[in-house]
C-alpha distance (Angstrom), angle and dihedral (degrees) to the residues before:
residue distance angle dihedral
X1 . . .
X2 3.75 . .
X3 3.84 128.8 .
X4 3.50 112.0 -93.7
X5 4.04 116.0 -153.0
X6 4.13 126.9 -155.2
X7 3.52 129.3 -154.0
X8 3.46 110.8 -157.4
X9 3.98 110.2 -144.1
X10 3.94 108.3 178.6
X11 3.58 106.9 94.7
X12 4.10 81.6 64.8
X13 3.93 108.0 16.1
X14 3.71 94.8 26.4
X15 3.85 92.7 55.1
X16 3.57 117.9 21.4
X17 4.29 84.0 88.8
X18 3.84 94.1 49.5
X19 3.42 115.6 123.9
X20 3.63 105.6 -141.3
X21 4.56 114.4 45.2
X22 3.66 112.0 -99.4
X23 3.91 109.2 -132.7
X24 3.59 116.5 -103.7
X25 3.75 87.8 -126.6
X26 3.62 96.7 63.2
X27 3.42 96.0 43.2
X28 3.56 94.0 66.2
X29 3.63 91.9 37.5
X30 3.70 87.7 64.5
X31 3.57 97.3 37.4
X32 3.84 87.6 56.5
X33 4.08 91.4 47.6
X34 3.63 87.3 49.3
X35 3.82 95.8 59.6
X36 4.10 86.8 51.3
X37 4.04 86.4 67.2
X38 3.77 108.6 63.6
X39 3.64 102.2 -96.2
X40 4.35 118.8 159.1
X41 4.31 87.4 -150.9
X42 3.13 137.2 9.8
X43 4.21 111.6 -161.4
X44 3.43 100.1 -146.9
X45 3.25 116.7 176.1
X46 3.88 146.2 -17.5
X47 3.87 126.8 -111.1
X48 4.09 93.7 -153.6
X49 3.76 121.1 138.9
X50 4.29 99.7 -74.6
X51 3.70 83.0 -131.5
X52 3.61 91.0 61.5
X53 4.12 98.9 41.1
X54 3.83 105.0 21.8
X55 3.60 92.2 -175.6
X56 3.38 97.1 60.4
X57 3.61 104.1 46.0
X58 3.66 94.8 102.0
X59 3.89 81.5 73.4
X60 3.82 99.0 128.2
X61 4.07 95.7 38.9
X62 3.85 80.6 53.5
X63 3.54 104.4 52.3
X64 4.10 92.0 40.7
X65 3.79 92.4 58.7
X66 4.14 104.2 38.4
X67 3.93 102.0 107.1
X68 3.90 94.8 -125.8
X69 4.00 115.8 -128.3
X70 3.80 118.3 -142.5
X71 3.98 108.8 -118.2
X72 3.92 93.4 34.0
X73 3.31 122.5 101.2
X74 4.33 113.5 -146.1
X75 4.03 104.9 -140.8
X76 3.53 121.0 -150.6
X77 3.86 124.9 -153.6
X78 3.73 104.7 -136.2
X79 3.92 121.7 -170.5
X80 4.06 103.9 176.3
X81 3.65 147.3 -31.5
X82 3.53 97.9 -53.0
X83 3.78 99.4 51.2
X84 3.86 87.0 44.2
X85 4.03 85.0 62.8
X86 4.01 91.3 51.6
X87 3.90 86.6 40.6
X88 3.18 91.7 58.6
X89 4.01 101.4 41.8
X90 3.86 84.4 58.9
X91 3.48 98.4 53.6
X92 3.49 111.7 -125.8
X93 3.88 127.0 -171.7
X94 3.93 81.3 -142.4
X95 3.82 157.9 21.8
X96 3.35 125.8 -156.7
X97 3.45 115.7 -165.8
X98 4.14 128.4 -167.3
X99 3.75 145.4 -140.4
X100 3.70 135.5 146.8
X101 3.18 124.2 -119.2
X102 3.95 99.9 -147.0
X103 3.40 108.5 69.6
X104 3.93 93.4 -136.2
X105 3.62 95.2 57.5
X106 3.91 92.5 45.8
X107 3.76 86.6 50.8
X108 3.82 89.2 54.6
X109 4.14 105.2 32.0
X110 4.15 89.2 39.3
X111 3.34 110.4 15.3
X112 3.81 104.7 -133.9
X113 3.64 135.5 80.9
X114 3.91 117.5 -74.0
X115 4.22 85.8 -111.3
X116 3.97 87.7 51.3
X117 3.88 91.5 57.1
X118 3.92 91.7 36.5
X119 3.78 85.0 47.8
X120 3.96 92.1 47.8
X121 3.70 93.6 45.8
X122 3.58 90.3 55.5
X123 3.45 90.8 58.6
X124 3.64 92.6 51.5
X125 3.72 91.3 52.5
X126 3.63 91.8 46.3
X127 3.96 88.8 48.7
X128 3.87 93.9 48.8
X129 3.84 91.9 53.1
X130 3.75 94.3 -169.9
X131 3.74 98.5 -56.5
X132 4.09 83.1 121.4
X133 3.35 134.2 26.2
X134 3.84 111.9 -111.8
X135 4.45 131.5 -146.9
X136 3.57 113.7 -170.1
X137 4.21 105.1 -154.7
X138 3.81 108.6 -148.8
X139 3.67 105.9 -143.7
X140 4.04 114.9 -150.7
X141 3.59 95.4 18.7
X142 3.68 99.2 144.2
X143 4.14 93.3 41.2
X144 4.29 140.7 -37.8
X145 4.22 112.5 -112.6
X146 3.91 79.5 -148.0
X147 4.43 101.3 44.0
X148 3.74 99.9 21.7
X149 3.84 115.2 -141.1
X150 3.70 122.0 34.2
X151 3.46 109.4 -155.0
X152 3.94 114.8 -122.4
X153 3.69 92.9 -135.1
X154 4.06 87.2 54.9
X155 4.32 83.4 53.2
X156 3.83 82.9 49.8
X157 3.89 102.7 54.4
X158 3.76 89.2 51.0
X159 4.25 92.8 53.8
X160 3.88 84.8 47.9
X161 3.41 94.9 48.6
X162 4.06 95.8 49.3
X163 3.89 83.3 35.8
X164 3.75 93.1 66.3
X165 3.81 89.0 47.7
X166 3.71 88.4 64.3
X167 3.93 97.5 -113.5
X168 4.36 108.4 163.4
X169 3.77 92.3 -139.2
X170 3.46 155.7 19.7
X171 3.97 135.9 -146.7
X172 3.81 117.0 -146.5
X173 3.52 99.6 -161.1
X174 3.82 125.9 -156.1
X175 3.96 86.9 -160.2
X176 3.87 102.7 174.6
X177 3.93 100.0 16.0
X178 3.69 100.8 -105.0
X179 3.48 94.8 135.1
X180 3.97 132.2 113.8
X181 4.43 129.7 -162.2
X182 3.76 89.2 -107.8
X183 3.82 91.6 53.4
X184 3.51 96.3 48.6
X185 3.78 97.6 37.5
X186 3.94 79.6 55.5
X187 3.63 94.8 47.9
X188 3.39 96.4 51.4
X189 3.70 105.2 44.1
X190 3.52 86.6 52.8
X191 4.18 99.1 53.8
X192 3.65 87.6 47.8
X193 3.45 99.7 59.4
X194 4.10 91.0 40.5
X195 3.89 97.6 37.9
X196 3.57 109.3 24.6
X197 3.68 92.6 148.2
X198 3.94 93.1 59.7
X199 3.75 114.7 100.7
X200 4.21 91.5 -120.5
X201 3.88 125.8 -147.5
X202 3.56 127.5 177.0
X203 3.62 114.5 -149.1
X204 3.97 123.2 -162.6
X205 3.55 143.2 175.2
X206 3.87 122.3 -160.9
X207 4.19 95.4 -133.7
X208 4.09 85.9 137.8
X209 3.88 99.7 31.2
X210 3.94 87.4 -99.8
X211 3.97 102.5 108.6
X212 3.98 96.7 100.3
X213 3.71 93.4 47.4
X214 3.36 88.3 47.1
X215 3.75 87.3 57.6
X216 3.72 92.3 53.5
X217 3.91 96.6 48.1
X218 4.05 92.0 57.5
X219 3.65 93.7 43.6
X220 3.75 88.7 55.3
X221 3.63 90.1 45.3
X222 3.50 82.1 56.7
X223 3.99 106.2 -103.8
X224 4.10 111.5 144.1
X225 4.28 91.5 -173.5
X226 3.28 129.7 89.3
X227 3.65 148.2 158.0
X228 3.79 126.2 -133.0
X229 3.79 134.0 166.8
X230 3.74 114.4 -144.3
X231 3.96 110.4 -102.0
X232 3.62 94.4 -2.6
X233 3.86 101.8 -69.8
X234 3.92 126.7 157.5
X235 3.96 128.3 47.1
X236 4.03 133.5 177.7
X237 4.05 116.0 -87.5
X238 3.24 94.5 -152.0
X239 4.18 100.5 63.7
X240 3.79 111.8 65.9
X241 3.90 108.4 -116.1
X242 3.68 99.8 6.6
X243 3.56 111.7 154.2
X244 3.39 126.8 -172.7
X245 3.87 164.1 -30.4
X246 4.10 109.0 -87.8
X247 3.96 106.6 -98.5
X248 2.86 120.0 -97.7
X249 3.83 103.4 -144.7
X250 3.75 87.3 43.7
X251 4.39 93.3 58.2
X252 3.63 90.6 39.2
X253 3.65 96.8 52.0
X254 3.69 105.3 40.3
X255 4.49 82.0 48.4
X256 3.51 89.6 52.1
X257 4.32 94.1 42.6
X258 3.78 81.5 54.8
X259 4.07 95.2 50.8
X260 3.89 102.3 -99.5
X261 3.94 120.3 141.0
X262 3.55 110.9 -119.0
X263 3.46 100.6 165.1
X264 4.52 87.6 -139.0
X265 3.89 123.7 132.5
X266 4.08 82.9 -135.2
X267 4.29 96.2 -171.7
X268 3.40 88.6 56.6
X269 4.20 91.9 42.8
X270 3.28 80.5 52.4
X271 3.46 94.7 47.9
X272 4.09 92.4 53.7
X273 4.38 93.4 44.4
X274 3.84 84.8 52.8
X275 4.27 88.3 56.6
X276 3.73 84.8 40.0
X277 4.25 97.4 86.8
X278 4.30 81.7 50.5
X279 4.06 90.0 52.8
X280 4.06 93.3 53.4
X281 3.88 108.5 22.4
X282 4.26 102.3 -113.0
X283 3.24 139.6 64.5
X284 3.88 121.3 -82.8
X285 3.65 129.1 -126.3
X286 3.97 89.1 -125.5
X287 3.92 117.8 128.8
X288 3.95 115.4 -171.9
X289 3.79 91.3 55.7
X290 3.61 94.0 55.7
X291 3.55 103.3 48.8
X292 3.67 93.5 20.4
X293 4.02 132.5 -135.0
X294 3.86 127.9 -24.9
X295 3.87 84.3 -120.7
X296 3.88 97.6 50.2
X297 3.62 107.1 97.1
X298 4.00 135.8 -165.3
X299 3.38 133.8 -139.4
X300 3.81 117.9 -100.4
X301 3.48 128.7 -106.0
X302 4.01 127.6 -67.8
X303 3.84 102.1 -119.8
């Protein structure tokens, strides 16, 4: 079976909608415990305007003080020109930049037209000039809770466009959890064949209890990247009731129950989602950690 590879997401997608500001200190304290479990990237943190993302404006403090792993690569979230200066003073193995690809949800998440961003991204790219390797994350790949359907071949232009930029990767974001194991099986078999020099990740939420088998549609399809947000954390604002990322102690233990390399020290991911509810002040949609492994067993019963 091929080696499947995480990128964890919740130090930047997981908490840039809590509520309450997550101390710098323990941000980097879980960023470093994160490296110690086997994960390809870590996404770290965002360089948006602090005015816009409060919780992330610690971004530079944060990437200066995470003790850096060899073999993981620390992802960047990088909106524009400006943040692609600061990225790139803080020496990240990796931006990631964003657009939507339904024009209704870029209108609401970015507030410009879907050619703006693609225009401003290009610039990014252009400004960059290969110093760092750039992911562009497709938001709404798999469907829009405001237009419905988004048609694959819409999903496609966008990777061909950023393709022929020279990006490494691309992001096929599940943003709001519409999507289904025939769509994605679809999806992917389809990119593969048309982009098979991308770097591919899958990205899911689990909005409509779907995330996981998700998961296991790609990797049959034959995608080994993924996204996953330690205990569950993150979610879209702008779809009513959408919860969040797939967890990612949940994907990598029912891939590694079923055989799959993931390359993840999963007792002591476990050990880290199970802190997790202590780091942001609630419980955490997260599964595997509360009722622990498939392979940890009880004792029976008194009689």
């Amino acid at each position: 079976m091929n080696r499947i590879y995480f990128n964890d997401v919740v130090t930047r997608d997981g908490f840039q909608i809590e509520p309450n500001f997550i101390p710098t200190d323990d941000k980097v304290k879980l960023v470093d415990e994160l490296s110690q479990c086997g994960f390809a990237k870590i996404e770290v943190t965002s360089f948006t305007s602090p005015k816009a993302i409060p919780m992330l404006r610690d971004a530079e403090e944060v990437m200066g003080r995470i003790a850096r792993v060899p073999g993981v690569e620390y992802t960047v979230l990088v909106p524009n020109l400006r943040g692609a200066e600061r990225a790139l003073e803080s020496c990240a193995d990796e931006f990631n930049l964003v657009m939507s690809t339904s024009e209704t949800h870029n209108q609401a998440n970015l507030r410009m037209s879907r050619e703006k961003s693609f225009a401003g991204l290009a610039e990014v790219i252009q400004y960059v000039n290969g110093r760092t390797p750039i992911n562009v994350s497709l938001s709404t790949a798999f469907g829009c809770p405001m237009e419905g359907d988004v048609p694959q071949s819409e999903v496609e232009g966008f990777v061909q466009r950023f393709a022929d930029l020279g990006v490494r990767g691309v992001t096929i974001c599940d943003t709001t959890g519409m999507a289904h194991p025939a769509q994605v099986a679809s999806m992917a078999n389809n990119l593969q064949k048309k982009f098979g020099n991308l770097q591919l990740t899958f990205h899911f939420h689990n909005t409509r209890g779907m995330g996981l088998a998700n998961v296991l549609a790609a990797v049959q399809s034959g995608i080994t990247r993924f996204d996953g947000s330690l205990g569950g954390l993150g979610g879209c604002p702008y779809a009513p009731g959408a919860s969040g990322n797939i967890s990612s102690e949940d994907a990598i233990h029912m891939l590694d129950a079923m055989g799959y390399d993931t390359g993840i020290d999963i007792p002591k991911l476990l050990g880290l989602a199970r802190k997790l509810p202590l780091i942001v002040g609630h419980p955490v949609p997260g599964q595997v950690a509360k009722a622990g492994r498939t392979c940890d067993l009880h004792a029976a019963p008194v009689q």
